[in-house]
C-alpha positions as CSV (number, residue, x, y, z in Angstrom):
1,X,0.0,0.0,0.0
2,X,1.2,3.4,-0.8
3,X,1.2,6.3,1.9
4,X,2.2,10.0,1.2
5,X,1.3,13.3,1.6
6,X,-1.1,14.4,-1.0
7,X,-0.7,17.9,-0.7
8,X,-1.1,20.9,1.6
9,X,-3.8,23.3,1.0
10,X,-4.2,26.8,2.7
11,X,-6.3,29.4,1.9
12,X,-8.5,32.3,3.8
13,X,-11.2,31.2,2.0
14,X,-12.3,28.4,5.1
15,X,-13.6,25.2,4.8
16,X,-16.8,25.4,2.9
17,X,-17.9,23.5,0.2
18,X,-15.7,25.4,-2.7
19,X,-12.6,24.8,-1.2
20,X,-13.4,21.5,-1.1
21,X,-14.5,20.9,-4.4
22,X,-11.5,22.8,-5.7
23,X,-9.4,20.5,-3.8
24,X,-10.9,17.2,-4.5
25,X,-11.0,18.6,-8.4
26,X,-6.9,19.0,-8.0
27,X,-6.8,15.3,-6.6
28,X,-8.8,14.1,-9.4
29,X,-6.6,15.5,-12.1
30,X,-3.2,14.4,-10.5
31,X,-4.7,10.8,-11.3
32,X,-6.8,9.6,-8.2
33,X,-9.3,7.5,-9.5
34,X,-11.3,6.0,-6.7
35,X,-11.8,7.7,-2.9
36,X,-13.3,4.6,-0.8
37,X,-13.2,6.2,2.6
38,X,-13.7,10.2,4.0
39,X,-13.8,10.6,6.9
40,X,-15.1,14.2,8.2
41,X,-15.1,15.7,11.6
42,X,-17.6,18.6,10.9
43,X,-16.3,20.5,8.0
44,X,-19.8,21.5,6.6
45,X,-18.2,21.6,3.3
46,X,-16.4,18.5,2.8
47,X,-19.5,16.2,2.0
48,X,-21.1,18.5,-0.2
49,X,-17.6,19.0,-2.0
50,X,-17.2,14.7,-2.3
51,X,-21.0,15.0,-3.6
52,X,-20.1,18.1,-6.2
53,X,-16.7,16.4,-7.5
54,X,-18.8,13.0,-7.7
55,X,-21.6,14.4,-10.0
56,X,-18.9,16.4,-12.5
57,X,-17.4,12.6,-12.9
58,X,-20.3,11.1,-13.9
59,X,-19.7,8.6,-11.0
């Protein structure tokens, strides 16, 4: 199994769902093909960001 950093991300714009998306986006195009497990500890953006990046794959 491969482990690494993926990248770090900081910005002022907080943790709402277009950060997210924009992040998951990058991940997507660097080659990630499959996410099988988010885990979330109340970032009100990240699940609506995994839905919105989901939906403009087709998946």
């Amino acid at each position: 199994m491969y482990q690494g950093v993926l990248g770090p991300w900081v910005g002022s714009e907080g943790a709402g769902v277009t950060t997210w998306t924009a992040v998951l986006s990058e991940l997507r195009n660097r080659g990630i093909e499959d996410v099988r497990i988010v885990v979330c500890d109340g970032l009100k953006g990240l699940p609506d960001g995994v839905t919105a990046t989901e939906a403009s794959t087709g998946r």
